[in-house]
C-alpha positions as CSV (number, residue, x, y, z in Angstrom):
1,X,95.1,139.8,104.6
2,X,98.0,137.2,104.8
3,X,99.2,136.5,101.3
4,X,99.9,133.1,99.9
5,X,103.6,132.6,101.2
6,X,102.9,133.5,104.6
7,X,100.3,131.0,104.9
8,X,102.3,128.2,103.7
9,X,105.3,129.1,106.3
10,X,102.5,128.9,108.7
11,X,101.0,126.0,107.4
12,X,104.3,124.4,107.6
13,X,105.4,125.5,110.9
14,X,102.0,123.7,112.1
15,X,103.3,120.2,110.5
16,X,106.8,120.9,111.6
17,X,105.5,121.2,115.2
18,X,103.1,118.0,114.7
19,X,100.2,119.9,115.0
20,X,97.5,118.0,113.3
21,X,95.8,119.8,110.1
22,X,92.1,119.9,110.3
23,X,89.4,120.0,107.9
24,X,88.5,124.0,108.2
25,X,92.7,125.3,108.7
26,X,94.4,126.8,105.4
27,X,95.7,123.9,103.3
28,X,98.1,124.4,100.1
29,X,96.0,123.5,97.4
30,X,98.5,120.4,96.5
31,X,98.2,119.0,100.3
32,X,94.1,118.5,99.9
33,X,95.2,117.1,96.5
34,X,97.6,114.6,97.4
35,X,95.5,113.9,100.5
36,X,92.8,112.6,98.6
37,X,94.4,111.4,96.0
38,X,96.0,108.9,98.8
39,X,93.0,108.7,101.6
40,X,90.5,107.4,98.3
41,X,93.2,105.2,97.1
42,X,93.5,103.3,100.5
43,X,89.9,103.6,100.3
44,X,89.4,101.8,96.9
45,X,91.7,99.1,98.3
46,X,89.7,98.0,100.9
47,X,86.7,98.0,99.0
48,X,88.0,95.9,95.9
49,X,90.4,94.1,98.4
50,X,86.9,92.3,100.1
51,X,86.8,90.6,96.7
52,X,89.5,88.2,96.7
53,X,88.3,86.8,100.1
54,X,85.2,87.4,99.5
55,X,85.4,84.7,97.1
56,X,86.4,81.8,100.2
57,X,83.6,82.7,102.5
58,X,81.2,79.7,101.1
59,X,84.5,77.1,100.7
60,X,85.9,78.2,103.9
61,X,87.2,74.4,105.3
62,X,84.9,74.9,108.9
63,X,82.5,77.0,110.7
64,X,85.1,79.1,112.4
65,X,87.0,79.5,109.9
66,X,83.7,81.1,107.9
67,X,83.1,83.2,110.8
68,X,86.3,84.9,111.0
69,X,86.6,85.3,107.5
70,X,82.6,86.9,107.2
71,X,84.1,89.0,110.0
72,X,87.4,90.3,108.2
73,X,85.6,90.8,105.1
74,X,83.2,93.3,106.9
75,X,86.1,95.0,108.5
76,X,87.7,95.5,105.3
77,X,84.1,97.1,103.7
78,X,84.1,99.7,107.4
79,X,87.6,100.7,106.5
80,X,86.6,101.8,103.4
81,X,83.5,104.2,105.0
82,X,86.1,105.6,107.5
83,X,88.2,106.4,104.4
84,X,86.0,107.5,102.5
85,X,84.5,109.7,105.3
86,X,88.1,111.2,106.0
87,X,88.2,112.1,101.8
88,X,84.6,114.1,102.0
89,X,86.4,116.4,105.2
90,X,88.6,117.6,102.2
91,X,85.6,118.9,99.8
92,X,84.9,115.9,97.5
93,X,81.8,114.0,97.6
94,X,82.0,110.1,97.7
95,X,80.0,110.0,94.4
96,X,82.7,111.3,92.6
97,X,85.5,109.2,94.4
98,X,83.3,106.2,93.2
99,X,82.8,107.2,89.8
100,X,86.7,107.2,89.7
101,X,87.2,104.2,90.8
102,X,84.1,102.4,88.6
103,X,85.8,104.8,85.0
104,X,89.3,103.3,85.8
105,X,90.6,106.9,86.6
106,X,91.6,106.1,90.3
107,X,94.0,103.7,91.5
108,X,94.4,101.3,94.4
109,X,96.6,99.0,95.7
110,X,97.4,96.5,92.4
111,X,97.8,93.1,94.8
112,X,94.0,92.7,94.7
113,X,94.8,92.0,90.4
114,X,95.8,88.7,91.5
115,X,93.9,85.6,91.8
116,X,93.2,83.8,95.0
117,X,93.5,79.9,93.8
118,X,93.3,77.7,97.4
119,X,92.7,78.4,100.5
120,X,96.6,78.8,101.8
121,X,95.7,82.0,100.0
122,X,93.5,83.8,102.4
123,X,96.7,82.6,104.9
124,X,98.9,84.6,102.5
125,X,96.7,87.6,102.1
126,X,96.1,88.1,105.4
127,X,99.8,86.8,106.8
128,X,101.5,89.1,104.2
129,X,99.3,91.2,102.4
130,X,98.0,92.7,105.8
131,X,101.2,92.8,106.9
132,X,102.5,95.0,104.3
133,X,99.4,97.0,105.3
134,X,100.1,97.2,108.7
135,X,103.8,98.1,108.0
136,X,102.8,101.4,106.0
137,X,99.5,102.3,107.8
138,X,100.6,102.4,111.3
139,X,102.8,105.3,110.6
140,X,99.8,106.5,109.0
141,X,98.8,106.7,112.5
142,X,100.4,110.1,112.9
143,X,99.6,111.0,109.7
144,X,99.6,115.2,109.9
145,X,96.1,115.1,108.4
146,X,93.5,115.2,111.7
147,X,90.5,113.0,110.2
148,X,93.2,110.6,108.5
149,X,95.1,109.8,111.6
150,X,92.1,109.5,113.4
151,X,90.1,106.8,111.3
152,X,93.8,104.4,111.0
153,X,93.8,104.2,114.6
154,X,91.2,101.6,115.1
155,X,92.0,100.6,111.0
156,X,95.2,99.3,112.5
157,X,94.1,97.5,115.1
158,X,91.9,95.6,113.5
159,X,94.3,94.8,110.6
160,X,96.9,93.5,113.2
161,X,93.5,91.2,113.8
162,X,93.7,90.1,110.0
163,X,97.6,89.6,110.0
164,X,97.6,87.0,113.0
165,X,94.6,85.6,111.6
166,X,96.4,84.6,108.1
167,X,99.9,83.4,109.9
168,X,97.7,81.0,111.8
169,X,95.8,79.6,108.6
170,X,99.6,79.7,107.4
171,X,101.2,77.7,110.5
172,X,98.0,75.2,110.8
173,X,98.8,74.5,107.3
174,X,102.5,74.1,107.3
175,X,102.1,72.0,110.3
176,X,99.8,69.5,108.7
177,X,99.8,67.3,105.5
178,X,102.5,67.3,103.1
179,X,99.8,68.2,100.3
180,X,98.9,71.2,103.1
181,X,102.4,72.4,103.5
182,X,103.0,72.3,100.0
183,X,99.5,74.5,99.0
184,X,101.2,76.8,102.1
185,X,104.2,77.2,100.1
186,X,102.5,77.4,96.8
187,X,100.5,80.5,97.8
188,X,103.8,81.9,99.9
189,X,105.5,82.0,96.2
190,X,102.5,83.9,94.6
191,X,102.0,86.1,97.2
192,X,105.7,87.8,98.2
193,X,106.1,89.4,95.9
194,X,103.3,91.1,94.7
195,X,102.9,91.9,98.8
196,X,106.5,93.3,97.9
197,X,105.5,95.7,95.2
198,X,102.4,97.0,97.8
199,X,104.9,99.9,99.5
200,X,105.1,101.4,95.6
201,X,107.4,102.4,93.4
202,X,111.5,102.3,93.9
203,X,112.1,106.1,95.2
204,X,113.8,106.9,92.4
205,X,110.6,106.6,90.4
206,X,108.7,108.1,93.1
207,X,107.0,110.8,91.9
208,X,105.0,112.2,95.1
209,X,107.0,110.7,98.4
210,X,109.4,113.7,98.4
211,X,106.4,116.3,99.0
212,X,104.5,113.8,101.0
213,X,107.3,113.0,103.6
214,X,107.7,116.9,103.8
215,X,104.2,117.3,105.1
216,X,104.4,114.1,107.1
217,X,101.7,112.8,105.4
218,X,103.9,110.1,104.9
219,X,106.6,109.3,107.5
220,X,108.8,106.6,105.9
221,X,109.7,106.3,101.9
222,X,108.4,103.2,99.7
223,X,112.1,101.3,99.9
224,X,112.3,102.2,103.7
225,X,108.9,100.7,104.5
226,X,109.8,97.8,102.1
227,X,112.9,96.6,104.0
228,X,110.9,96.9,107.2
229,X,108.3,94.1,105.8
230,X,111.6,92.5,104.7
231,X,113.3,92.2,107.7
232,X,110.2,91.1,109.9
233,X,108.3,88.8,107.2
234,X,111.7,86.4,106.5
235,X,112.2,85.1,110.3
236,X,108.0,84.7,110.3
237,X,108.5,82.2,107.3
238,X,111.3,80.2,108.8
239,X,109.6,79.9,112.0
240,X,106.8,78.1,110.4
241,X,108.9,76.0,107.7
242,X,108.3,77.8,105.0
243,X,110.8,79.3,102.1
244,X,111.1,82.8,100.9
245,X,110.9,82.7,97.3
246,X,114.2,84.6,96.6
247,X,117.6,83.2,95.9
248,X,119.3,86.2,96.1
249,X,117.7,86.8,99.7
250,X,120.4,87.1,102.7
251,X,121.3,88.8,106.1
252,X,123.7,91.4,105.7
253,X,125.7,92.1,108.8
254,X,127.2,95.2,107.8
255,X,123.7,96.5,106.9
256,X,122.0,94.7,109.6
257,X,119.1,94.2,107.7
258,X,118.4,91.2,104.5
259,X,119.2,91.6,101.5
260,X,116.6,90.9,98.6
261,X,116.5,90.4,94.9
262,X,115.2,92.9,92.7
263,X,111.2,93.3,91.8
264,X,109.8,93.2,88.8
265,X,109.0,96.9,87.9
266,X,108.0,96.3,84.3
267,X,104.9,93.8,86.1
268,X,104.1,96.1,88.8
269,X,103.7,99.1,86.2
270,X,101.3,96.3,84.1
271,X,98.9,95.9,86.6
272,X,98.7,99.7,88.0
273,X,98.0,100.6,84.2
274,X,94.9,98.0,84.6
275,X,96.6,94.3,82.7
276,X,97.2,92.9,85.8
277,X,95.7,89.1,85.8
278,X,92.2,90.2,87.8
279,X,92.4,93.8,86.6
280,X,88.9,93.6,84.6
281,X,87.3,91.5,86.7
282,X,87.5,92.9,89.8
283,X,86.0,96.7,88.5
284,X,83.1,94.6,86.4
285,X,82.5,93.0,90.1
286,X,82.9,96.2,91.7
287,X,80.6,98.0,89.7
288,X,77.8,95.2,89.2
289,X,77.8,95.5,93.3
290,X,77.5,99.4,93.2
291,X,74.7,98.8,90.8
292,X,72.7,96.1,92.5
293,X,73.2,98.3,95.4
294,X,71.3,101.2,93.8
295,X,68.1,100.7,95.4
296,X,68.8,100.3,99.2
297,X,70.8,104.0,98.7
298,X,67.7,105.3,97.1
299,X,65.5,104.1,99.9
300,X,67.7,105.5,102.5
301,X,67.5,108.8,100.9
302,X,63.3,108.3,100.6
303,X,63.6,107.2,104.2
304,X,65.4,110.1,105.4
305,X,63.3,112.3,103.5
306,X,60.0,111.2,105.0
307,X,62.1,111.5,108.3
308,X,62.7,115.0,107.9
309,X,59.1,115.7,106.4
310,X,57.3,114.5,109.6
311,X,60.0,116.2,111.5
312,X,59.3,119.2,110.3
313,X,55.7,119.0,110.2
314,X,55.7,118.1,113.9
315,X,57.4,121.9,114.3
316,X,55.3,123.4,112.8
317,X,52.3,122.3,115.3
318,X,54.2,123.2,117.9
């Protein structure tokens, strides 16, 4: 019988040689916890992130523009089944996930506490929102945890999808009207920095990137992704006209990389603890919809019962 320290040399020999982690291999009991502590997080987001957007479909300004939006908005609901799907591999049921995110006792990402006024916004959320999304999820793609890295694969591709999608509702606008560019530039201002505060806390105030990057669950740190966004979101806006909102923002040669003004920790930290502007809104929603929803889970189960009834009955003729 191996005792407790060999198995985590093992167990981090495995990650140290990218070997992917699978559902049934030893796991340190902290791993499965900050696994799905992160993998329902990113789940929650998804779901509760339809809501914003979900809010355009009926006002979207054309046809196509509904269709493509209809479409994102379902994406968004799938990522959340992967995600959830990758949690249950770890031994929780999705019952339980939900019942944390409905009692307030799980988090997810706080940008979807903000209000989306116009429609420049869904050109913002998907433009930089996504973006940021992109910018931590892709190394997600090599995530050491097998089911994980497996569902962010096609999660990525389709959220590259989403990010082209909002810089085109962004360049269409900024290209037309002056009251268009200026609703572009409105939602621009709204939106970067909350999309800023996405990648998490500073590192000095975070609390579980230093175990996380040791088990390459995480690949990058929160201030390393966030300079990445940064550095490719800034030339984006100036092709399209458009003005950072940040007057301390500049290139740094020495650095090679822009220098940005500091975030506003004290708001971030307001609407993870649930004050943000949409906080109580969105979980009433998100609840009401679990809820409403009740019956067509209750008829699948009934269905699938009746299913296996028959099934079996059939066996037993036989």
């Amino acid at each position: 019988m191996q005792n407790l320290e060999q198995l985590e040399l093992q167990f981090q020999a495995k990650i140290d040689a990218e070997i992917k982690i699978e559902p049934k291999d030893w796991m340190p009991e902290a791993y499965r916890k900050t696994l799905i502590r992160q993998i329902s997080q990113h789940a929650h987001s998804e779901i509760v992130g339809m809501l914003p957007e979900g809010n355009w479909i009926t006002r979207a300004p054309s046809l196509r523009r509904k269709a493509v939006l209809l479409a994102k908005v379902q994406d968004e609901g799938g990522h959340g089944l992967y995600l959830y799907s990758a949690a249950e591999t770890l031994g929780i049921d999705r019952d339980t996930l939900i019942h944390d995110l409905h009692s307030g006792k799980a988090k997810y990402s706080s940008i979807f506490n903000y209000p989306s006024l116009t429609w420049a916004d869904m050109g913002a959320i998907g433009w930089l929102v996504d973006g940021a999304a992109i910018m931590n999820q892709v190394m997600l793609c090599r995530t050491s945890y097998g089911p994980y890295a497996r569902a962010m694969v096609r999660i990525c591709k389709e959220e590259s999808f989403h990010q082209r999608q909002g810089y085109e509702i962004m360049l269409t606008l900024a290209q037309g009207s002056p009251e268009q560019k200026r609703m572009a530039q409105d939602a621009l201002n709204r939106w970067w920095w909350p999309s800023l505060m996405m990648f998490g806390p500073p590192d000095s105030e975070s609390t579980n990137s230093e175990a996380s990057i040791k088990w390459k669950i995480k690949r990058m740190s929160n201030d390393e992704l966030r300079q990445r966004f940064v550095d490719a979101t800034v030339p984006q806006a100036e092709l399209i006209g458009l003005k950072v909102p940040d007057k301390d923002l500049k290139w740094n040669e020495e650095r090679g990389h822009y220098d940005f003004g500091a975030l506003d920790w004290d708001e971030f930290w307001a609407v993870v603890k649930g004050n943000g502007p949409c906080n109580k809104e969105r979980l009433e929603q998100r609840v009401k919809a679990y809820e409403d929803g009740a019956w067509v889970r209750e008829a699948a189960l009934a269905h699938a019962e009746k299913k296996k009834e028959r099934a079996e009955k059939v066996g037993a003729v036989a």
